[in-house]
BATORKOL-516708 format. One record per residue (C-alpha): residue in three letters; chain; x, y, z. Coordinates in steps of 0.2 Angstrom, whole numbers, plus 5000, padded with zeros to 4 digits. Layout:
{"ALA","A",{X,Y,Z}}
...
//
This chain:
{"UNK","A",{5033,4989,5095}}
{"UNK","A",{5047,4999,5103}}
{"UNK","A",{5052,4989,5119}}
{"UNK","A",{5067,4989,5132}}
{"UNK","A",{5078,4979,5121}}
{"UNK","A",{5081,4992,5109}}
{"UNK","A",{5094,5003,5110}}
{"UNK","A",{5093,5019,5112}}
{"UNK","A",{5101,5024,5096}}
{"UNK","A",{5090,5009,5089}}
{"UNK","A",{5074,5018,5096}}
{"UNK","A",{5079,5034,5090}}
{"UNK","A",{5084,5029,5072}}
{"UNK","A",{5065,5018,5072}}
{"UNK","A",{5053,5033,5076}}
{"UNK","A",{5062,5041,5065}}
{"UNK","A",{5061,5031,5051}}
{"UNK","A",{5043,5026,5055}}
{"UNK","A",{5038,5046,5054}}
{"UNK","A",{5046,5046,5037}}
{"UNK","A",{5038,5032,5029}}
{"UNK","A",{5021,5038,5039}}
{"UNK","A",{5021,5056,5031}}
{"UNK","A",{5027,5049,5014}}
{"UNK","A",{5012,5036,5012}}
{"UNK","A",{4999,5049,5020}}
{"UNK","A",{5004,5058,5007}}
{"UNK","A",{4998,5045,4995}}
{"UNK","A",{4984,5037,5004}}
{"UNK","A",{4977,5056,5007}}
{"UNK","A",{4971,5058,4987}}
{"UNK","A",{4965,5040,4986}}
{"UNK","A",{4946,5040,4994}}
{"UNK","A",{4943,5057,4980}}
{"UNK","A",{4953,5056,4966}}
{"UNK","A",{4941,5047,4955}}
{"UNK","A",{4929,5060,4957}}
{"UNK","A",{4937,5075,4953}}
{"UNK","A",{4949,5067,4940}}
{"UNK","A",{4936,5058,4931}}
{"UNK","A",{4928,5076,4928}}
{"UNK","A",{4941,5086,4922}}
{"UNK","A",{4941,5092,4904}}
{"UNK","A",{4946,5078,4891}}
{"UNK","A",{4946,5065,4904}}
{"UNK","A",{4938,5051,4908}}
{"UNK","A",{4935,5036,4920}}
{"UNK","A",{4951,5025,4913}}
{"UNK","A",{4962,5043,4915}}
{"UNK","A",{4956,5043,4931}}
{"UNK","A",{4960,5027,4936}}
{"UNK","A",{4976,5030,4928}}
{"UNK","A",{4979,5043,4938}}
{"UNK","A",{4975,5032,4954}}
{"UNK","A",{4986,5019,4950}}
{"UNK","A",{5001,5028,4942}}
{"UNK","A",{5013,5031,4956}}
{"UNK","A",{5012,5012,4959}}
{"UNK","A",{5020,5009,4942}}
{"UNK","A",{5035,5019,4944}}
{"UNK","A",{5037,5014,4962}}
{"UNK","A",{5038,4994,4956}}
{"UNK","A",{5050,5000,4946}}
{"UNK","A",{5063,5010,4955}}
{"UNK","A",{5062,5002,4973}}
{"UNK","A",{5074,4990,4969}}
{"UNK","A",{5087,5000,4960}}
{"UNK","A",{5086,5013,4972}}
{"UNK","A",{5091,4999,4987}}
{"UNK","A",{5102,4993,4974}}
{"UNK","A",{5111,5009,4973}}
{"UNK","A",{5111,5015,4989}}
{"UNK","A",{5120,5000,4994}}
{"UNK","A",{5134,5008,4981}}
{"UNK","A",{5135,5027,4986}}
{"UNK","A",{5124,5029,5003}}
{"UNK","A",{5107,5028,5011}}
{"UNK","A",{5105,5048,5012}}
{"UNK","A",{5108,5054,4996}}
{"UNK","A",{5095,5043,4989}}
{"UNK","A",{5082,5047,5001}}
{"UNK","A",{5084,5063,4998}}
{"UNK","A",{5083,5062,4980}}
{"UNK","A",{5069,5053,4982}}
{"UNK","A",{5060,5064,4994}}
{"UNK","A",{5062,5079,4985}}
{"UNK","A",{5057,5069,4964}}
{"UNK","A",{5041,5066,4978}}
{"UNK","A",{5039,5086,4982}}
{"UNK","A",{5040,5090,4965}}
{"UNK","A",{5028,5076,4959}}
{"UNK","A",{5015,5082,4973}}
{"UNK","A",{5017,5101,4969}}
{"UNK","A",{5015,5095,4952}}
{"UNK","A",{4997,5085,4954}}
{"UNK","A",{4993,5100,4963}}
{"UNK","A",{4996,5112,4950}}
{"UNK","A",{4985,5100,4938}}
{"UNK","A",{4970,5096,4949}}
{"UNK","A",{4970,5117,4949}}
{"UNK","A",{4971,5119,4931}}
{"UNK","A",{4961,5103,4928}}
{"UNK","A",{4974,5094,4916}}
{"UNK","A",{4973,5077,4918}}
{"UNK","A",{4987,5072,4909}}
{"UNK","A",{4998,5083,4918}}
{"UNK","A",{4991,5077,4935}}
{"UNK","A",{4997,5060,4930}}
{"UNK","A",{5013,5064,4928}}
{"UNK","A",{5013,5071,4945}}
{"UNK","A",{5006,5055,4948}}
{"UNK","A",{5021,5046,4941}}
{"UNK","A",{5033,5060,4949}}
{"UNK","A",{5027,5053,4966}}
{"UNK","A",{5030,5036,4964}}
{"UNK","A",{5048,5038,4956}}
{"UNK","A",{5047,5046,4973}}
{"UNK","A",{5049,5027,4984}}
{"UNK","A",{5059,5028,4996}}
{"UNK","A",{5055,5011,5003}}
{"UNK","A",{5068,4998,5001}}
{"UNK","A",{5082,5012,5005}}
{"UNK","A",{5073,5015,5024}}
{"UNK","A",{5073,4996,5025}}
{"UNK","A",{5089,4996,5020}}
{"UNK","A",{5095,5011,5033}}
{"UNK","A",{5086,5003,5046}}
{"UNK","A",{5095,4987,5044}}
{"UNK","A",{5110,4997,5044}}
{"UNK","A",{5105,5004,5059}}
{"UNK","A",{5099,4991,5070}}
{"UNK","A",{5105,4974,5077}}
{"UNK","A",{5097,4957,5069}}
{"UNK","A",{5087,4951,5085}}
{"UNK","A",{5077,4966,5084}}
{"UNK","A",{5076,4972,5066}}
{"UNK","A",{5058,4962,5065}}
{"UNK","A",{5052,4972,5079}}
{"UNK","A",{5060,4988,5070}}
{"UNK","A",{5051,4984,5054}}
{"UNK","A",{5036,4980,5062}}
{"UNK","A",{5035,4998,5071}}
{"UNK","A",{5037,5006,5050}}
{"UNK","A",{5024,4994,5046}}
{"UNK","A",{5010,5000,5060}}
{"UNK","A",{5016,5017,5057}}
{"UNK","A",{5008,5016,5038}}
{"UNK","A",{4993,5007,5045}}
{"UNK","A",{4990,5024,5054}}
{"UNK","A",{4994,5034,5039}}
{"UNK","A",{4981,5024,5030}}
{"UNK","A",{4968,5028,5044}}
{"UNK","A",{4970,5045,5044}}
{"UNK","A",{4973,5046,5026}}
{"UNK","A",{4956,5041,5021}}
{"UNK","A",{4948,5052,5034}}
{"UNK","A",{4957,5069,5028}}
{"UNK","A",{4956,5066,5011}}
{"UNK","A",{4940,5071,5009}}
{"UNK","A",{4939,5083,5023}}
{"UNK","A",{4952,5093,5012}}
{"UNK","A",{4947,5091,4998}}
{"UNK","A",{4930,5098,5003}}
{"UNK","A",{4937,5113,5008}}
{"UNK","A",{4954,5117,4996}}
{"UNK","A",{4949,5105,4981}}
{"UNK","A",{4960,5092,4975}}
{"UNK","A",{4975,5103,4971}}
{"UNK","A",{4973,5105,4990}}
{"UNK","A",{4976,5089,4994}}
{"UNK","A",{4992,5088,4985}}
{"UNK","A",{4998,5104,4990}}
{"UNK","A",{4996,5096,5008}}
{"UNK","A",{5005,5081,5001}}
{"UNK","A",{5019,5093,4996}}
{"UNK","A",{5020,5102,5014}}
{"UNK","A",{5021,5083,5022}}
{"UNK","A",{5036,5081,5011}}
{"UNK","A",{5044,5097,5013}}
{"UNK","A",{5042,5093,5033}}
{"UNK","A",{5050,5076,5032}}
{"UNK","A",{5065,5083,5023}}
{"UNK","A",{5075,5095,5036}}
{"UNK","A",{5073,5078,5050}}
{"UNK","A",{5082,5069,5034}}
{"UNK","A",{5096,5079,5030}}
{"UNK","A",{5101,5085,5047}}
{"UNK","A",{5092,5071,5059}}
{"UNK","A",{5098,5056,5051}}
{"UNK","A",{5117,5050,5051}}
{"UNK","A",{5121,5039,5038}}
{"UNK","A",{5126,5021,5044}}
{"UNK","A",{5143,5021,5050}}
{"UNK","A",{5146,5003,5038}}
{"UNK","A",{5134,5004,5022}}
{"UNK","A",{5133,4986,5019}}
{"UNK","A",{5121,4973,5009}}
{"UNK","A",{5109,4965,5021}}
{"UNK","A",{5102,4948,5011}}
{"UNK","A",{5089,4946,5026}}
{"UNK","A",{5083,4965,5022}}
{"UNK","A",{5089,4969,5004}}
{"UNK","A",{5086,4963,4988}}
{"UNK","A",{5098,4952,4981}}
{"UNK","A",{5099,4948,4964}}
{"UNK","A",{5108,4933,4963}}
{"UNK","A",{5094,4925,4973}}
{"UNK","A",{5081,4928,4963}}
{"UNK","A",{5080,4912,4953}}
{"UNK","A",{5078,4904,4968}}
{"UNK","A",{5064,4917,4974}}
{"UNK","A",{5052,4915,4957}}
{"UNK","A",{5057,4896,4956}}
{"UNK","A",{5047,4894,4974}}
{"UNK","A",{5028,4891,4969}}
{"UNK","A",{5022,4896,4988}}
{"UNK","A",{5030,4912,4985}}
{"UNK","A",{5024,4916,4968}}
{"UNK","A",{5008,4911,4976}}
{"UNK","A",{5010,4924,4987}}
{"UNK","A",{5016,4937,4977}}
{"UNK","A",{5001,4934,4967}}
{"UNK","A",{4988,4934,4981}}
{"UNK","A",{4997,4952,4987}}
{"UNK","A",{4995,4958,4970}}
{"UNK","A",{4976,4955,4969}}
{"UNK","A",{4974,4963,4986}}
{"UNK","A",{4980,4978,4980}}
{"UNK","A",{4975,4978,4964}}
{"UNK","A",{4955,4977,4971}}
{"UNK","A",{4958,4993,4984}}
{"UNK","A",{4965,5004,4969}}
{"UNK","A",{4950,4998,4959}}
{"UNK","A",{4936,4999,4971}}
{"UNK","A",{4943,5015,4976}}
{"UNK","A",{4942,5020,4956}}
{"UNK","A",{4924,5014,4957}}
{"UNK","A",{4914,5017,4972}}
{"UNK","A",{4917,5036,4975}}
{"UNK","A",{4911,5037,4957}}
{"UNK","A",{4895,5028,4962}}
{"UNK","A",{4894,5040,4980}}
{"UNK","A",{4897,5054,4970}}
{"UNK","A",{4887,5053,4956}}
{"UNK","A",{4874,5040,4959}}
{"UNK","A",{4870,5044,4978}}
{"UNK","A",{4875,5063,4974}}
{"UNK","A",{4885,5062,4989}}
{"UNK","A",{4895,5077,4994}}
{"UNK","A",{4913,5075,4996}}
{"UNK","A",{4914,5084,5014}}
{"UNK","A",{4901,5069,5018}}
{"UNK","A",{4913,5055,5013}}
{"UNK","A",{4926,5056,5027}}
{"UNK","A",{4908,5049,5036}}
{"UNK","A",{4908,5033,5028}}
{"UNK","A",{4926,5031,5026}}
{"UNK","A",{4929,5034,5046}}
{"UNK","A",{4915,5020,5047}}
{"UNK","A",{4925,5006,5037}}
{"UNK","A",{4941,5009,5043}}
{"UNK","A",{4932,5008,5062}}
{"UNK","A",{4925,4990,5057}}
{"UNK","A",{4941,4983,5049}}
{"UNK","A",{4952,4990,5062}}
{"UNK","A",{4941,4980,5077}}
{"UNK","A",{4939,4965,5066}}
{"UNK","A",{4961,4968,5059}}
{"UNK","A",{4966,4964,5080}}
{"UNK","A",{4959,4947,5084}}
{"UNK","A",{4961,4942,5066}}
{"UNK","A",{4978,4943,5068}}
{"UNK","A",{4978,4936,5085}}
{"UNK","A",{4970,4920,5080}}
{"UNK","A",{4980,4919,5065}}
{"UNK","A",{4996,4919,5073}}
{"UNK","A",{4994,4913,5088}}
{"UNK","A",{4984,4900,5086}}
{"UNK","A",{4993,4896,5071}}
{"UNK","A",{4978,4897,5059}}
{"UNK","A",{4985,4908,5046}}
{"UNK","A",{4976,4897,5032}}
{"UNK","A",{4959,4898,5037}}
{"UNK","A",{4960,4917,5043}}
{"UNK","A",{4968,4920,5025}}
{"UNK","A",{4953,4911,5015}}
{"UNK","A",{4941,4918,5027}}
{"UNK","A",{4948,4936,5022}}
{"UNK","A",{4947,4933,5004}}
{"UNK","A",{4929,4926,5007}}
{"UNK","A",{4926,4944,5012}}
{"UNK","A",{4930,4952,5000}}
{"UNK","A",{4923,4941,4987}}
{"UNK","A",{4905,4943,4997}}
{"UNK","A",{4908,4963,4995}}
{"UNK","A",{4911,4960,4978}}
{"UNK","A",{4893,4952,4976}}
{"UNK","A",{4885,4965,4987}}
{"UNK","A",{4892,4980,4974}}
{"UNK","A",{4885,4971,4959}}
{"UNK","A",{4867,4967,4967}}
{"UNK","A",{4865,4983,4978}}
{"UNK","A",{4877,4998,4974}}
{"UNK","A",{4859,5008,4969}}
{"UNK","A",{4857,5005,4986}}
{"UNK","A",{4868,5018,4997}}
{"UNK","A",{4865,5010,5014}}
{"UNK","A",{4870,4992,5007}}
{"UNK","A",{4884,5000,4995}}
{"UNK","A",{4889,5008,5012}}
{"UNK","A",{4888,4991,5019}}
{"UNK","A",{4897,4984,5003}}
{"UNK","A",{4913,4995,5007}}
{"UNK","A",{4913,4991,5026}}
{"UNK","A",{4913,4972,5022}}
{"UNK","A",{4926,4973,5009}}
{"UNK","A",{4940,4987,5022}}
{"UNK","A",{4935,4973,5032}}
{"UNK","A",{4941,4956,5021}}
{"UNK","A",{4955,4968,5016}}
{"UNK","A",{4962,4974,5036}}
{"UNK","A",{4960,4953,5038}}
{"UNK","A",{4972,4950,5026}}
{"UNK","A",{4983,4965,5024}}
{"UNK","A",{4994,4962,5041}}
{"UNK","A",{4995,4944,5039}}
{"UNK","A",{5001,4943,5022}}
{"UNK","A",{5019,4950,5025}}
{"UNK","A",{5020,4938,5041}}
{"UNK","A",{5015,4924,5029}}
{"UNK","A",{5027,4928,5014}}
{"UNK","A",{5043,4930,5027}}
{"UNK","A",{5037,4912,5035}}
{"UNK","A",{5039,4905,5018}}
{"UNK","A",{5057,4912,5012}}
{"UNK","A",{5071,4905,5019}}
{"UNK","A",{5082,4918,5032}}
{"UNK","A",{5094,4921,5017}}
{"UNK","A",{5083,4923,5003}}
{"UNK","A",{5070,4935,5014}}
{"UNK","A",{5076,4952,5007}}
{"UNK","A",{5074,4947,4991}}
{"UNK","A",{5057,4940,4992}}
{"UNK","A",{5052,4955,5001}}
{"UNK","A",{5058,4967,4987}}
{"UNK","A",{5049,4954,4972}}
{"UNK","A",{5032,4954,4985}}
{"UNK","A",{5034,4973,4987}}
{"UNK","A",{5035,4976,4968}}
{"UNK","A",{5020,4965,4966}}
{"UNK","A",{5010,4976,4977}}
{"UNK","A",{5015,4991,4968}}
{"UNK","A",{5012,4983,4950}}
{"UNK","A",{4992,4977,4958}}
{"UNK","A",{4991,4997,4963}}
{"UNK","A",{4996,5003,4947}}
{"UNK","A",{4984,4988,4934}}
{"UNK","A",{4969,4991,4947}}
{"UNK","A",{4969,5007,4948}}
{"UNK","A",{4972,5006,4926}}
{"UNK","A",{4962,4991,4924}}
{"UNK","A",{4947,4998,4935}}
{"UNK","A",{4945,5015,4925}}
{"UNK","A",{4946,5004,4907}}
{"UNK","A",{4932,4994,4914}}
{"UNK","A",{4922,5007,4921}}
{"UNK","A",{4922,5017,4906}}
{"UNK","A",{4916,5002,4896}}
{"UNK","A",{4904,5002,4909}}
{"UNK","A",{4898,5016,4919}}
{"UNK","A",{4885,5005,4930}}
{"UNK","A",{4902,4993,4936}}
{"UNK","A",{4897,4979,4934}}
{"UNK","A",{4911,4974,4923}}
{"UNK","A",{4923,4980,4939}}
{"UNK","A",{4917,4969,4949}}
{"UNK","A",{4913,4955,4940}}
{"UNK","A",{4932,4955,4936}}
{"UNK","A",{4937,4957,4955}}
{"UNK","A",{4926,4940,4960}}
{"UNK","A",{4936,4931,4947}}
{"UNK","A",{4951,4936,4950}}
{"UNK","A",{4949,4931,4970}}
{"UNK","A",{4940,4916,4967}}
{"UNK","A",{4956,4913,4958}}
{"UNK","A",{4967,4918,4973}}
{"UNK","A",{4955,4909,4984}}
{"UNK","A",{4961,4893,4974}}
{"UNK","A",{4978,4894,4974}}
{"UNK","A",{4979,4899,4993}}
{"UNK","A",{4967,4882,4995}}
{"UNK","A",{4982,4871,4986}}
{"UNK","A",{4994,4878,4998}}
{"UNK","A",{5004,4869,5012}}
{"UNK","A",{5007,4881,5027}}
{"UNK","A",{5023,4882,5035}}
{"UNK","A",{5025,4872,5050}}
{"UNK","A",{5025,4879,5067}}
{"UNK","A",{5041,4870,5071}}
{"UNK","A",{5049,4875,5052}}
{"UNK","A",{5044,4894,5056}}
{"UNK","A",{5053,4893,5073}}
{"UNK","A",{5068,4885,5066}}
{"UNK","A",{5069,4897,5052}}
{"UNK","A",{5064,4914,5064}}
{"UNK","A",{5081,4908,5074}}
{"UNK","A",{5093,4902,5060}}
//
């Protein structure tokens, strides 16, 4: 992502930035493949706790990305990232404390500690300080794979922590991530010589209307809230089932998890590819959700199976890495130059809000149920209903999203 035209300055401020987000969301990413199971077990808890706990920090992160751009546009990028890094060490110490004293309650106010903790609009906002408008896509793109990484090696060290140091573990090593990220933040970062609002970057609320009055968009906004609403839920769900109906040992997860992230990772490339390139966004996007509906189907007929639930998770990483690069792509091709900051901040927030009901909504529904059905039968109809919307909706032509990439 980092090429010749960057500046040096520009090339400098980028990594950086990119290793910030990258520890801040492997943090996050590193407790969701085995939370369920140990907070489902703790004393006075239960599977909607647990999933309440898996979805909290995406709550209070819909709710203070866009004051915190907001404000930082008022009294500085720094200071709030700083703020926001240390509310996100305490939150992780915290959980930490919790998961080794086994309060559920208290490990999800961690929970909510951490996500009062987002720091992503003020980056965003930094880097748009920091960068010049021909290459601030490229910038942004370089944060973007650099939390795709985070994920993959989130996911893998979870459990492998875990099954050595226990949860509390895990969030003490979210803690240490965050302590590491803050000396390069107060003494590696400048702040911007100019702090000012960036409309193509920020969110703006005078635009707004016009944002939530654009039925693409909401449609969008929609769709990105379904797909992150199913990865908090199906990861409220299926370690549960590994755990506890396949008697699966935590230490073995990492296994399986290295598995589907290898599958959706080789299938994620020419995905991409073709949807961009050969400008068939549309069908690779119902393609993807087609995926994740078929995973769906395959947990409620054969999660008693562990080598087809095993199957069932790889097919739906698979739909999700298919959709999960293309949807920010698709959502920015849509807004018009002016108005992208602000449907980036309204998209963002429906991303946090579908971590937060699926990880909320999932527990209810596996404690209603502890077989999942009802988890699952709710995830078909909720992307059949996505699958609908995208079906009704016109794709930006190729010439429109030149016109508007150069505008």
């Amino acid at each position: 992502m980092i090429d010749k035209d960057f500046l040096p300055e520009e090339k400098k401020i980028t990594l950086g930035l990119a290793f910030i987000f990258a520890l801040r969301m492997l943090g996050l990413f590193l407790a969701l493949p085995v939370l369920s199971i140990y907070a489902k077990n703790m004393p006075g808890s239960d599977a909607f706790l647990a999933g309440l706990a898996i979805g909290a920090y995406g709550l209070t992160q819909a709710i203070f990305q866009i004051p915190y751009g907001l404000w930082s546009d008022k009294i500085g990028r720094k200071p709030i990232i700083i703020t926001s890094t240390i509310i996100f060490i305490l939150g992780s110490f915290l959980s930490a404390y919790a998961a080794s004293i086994e309060n559920i309650h208290l490990l999800i106010i961690g929970r909510f500690l951490q996500g009062i903790g987002a720091v992503s609009s003020v980056v965003i906002a930094l880097l748009a300080d920091m960068t010049r408008e021909e290459i601030r896509t490229r910038a942004m793109a370089t944060i973007g794979a650099s939390i795709g990484m985070a994920f993959a090696f989130g996911m893998v060290l979870g459990p492998l922590i875990a099954s050595h140091f226990g949860l509390a573990g895990v969030f003490t090593f979210t803690g240490i991530l965050g302590l590491i990220s803050l000396p390069y933040i107060i003494f590696g970062i400048k702040e911007p010589p100019v702090v000012k609002h960036h409309d193509d970057a920020e969110f703006t609320s005078s635009y707004l209307s016009v944002v939530l009055k654009d039925k693409n968009l909401l449609k969008m906004d929609f769709g990105m809230f379904v797909l992150h609403m199913t990865l908090t839920a199906v990861f409220t769900a299926v370690p549960i089932i590994f755990a506890h109906q396949h008697t699966i040992d935590v230490k073995d997860l990492w296994k399986i998890y290295l598995l589907m992230f290898f599958v959706g990772l080789t299938i994620m490339v020419p995905s991409t590819i073709i949807a961009e390139k050969k400008n068939k966004i549309k069908e690779v996007k119902m393609l993807g959700i087609l995926v994740l509906i078929v995973s769906f189907i395959m947990f409620l007929m054969f999660k008693n199976n562990f080598y087809l639930t095993v199957l069932a998770i790889v097919v739906y990483f698979t739909g999700f890495m298919m959709l999960e690069p293309i949807m920010p792509s698709l959502m920015s091709k849509y807004a018009k130059p002016h108005v992208k900051g602000t449907a980036s901040g309204v998209f963002n927030t429906a991303q946090f809000v579908g971590a937060f009901v699926g990880g909320a909504v999932g527990g209810y529904l596996l404690k209603l149920d502890d077989s999942a059905n009802f988890n699952f039968i709710f995830l078909i109809i909720l992307t059949v209903i996505w699958l609908g919307l995208v079906s009704t909706m016109e794709m930006p032509k190729k010439k429109e999203v030149l016109n508007n990439d150069t505008n």
